[in-house]
C-alpha positions as CSV (number, residue, x, y, z in Angstrom):
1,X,0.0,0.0,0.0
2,X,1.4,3.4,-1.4
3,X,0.3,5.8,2.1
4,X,1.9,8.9,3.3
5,X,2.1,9.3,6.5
6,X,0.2,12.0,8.1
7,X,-0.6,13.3,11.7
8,X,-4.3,11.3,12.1
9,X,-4.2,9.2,14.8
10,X,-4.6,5.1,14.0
11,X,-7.5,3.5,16.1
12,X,-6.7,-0.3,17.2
13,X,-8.2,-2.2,14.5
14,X,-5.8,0.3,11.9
15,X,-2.9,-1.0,13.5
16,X,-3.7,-4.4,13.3
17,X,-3.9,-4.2,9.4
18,X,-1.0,-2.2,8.8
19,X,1.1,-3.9,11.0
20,X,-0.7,-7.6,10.2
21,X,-0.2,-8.4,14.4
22,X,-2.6,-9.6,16.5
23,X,-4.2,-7.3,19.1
24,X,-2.3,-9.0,21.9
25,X,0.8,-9.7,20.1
26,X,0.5,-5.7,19.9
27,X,-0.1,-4.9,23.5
28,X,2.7,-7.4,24.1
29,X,5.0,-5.5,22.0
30,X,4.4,-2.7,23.6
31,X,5.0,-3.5,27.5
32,X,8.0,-4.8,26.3
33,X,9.0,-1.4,24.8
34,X,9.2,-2.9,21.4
35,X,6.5,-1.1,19.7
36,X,4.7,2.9,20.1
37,X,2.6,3.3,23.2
38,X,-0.8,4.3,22.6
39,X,-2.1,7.6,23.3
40,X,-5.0,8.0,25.5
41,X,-7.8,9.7,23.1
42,X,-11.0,9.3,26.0
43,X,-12.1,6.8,28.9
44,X,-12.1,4.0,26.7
45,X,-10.1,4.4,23.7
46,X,-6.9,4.3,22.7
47,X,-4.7,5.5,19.4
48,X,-1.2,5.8,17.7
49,X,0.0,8.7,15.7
50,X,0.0,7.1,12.1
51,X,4.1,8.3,11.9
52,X,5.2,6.1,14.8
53,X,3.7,3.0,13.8
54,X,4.6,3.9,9.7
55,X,8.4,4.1,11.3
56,X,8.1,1.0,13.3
57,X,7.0,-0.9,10.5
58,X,9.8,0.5,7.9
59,X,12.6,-0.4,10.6
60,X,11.5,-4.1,10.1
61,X,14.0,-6.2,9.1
62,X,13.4,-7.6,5.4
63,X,13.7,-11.2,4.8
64,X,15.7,-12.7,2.3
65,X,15.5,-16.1,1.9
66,X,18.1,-18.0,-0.1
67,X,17.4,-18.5,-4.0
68,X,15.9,-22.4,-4.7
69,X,19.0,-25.0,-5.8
């Protein structure tokens, strides 16, 4: 997907399709400080600025696997 970042905040269910992880592997990632923190947008909801999680994802290591013999 061809997407430039802006400042709009990503709800949960955003995240989980840019990033293709599960919602806990998500909150998992981020108590071990491995992914951006949400920021608190009301009582019950939650969001990421849409530049964190666009860098998070474009640090990802790429996999190469070895060509077929």
């Amino acid at each position: 997907m061809n997407h430039t970042p802006t400042n709009t905040m990503l709800r949960f269910g955003d995240v989980v399709e840019r990033t293709g992880l599960s919602r806990t592997t998500i909150w998992r990632k981020v108590r071990r400080g491995e992914f951006p923190a949400p920021i608190q947008l009301g009582v019950n909801s939650v969001g990421w600025p849409e530049q964190e999680v666009e860098d998070w994802r474009k640090s990802r290591p790429r996999v190469h696997y070895a060509p077929a013999t």
